[in-house]
C-alpha positions as CSV (number, residue, x, y, z in Angstrom):
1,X,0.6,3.9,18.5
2,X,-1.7,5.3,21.0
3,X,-2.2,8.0,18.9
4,X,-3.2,6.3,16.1
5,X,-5.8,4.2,17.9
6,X,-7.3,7.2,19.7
7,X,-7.5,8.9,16.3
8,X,-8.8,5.9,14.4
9,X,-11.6,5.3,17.6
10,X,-12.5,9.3,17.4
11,X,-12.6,8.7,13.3
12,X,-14.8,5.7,13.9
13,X,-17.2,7.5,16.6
14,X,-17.6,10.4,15.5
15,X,-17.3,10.8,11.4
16,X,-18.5,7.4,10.4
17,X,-22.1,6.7,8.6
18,X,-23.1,4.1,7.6
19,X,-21.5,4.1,4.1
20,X,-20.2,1.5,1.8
21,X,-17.6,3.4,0.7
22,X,-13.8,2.2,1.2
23,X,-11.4,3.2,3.7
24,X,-9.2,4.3,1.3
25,X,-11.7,6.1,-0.8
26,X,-12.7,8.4,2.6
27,X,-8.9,8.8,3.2
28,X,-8.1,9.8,0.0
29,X,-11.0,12.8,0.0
30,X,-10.1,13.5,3.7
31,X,-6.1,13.9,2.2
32,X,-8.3,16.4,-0.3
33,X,-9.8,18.1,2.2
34,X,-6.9,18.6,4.4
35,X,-4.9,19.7,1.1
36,X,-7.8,22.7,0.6
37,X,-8.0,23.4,3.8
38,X,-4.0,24.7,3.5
39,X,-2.6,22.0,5.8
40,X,1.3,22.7,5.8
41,X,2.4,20.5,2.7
42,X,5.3,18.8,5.1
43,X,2.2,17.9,7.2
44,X,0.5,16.7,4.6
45,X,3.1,14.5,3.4
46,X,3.6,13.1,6.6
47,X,0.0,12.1,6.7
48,X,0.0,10.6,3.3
49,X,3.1,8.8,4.2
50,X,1.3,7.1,7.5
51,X,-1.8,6.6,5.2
52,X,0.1,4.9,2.4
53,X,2.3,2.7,4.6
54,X,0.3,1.4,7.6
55,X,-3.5,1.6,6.8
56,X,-4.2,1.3,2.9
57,X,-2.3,-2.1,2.6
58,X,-4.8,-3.8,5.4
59,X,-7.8,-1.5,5.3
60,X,-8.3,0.0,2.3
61,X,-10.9,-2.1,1.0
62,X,-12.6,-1.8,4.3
63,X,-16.1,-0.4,3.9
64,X,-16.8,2.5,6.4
65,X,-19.9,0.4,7.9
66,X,-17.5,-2.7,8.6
67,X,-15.2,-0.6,10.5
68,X,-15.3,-1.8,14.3
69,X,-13.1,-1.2,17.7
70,X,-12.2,-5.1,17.0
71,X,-11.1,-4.7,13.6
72,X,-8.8,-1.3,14.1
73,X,-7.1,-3.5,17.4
74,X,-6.6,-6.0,15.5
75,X,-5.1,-3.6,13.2
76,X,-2.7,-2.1,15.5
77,X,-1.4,-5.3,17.6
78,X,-0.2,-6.2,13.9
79,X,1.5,-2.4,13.2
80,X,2.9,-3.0,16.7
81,X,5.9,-5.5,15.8
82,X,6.5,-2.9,12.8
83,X,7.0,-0.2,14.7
84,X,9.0,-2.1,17.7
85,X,11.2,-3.0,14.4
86,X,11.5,0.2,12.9
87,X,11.9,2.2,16.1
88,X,15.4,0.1,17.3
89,X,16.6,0.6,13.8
90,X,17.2,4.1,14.2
């Protein structure tokens, strides 16, 4: 979950304008990108997978400008209890 954070501040920091466009939208290119780039497709899944299931159903609609450190905490303390879930199931 750290990881995710860290990689969601650096996202936010570094590769953010000020942009109306969705959250999903960007991903969906950045999945694009990754894909031409000739990221290993079992990578690629993996990060389609993590896309698909824990951002797009909360933040997807998100516009890149209204992304904030508060919003993407928010975002993981509610992935936390998931993943607490998922992780003694196995």
């Amino acid at each position: 979950m750290r990881r995710q954070k860290a990689d969601l501040d650096h996202l936010h920091e570094r590769h953010v304008h000020p942009s109306g466009q969705a959250l999903g939208e960007y991903l969906d290119a950045w999945l694009q990108h990754k894909r031409e780039e000739g990221l290993k497709p079992k990578t690629l899944y993996g990060y389609a997978q993590q896309i698909r299931l824990c951002v797009l159903p909360t933040l997807a609609h998100v516009p890149l400008r209204d992304l904030s450190p508060a919003m993407l905490q928010r975002w993981q303390d509610a992935l936390a209890p998931r993943a607490d879930v998922h992780m003694s199931s196995e």
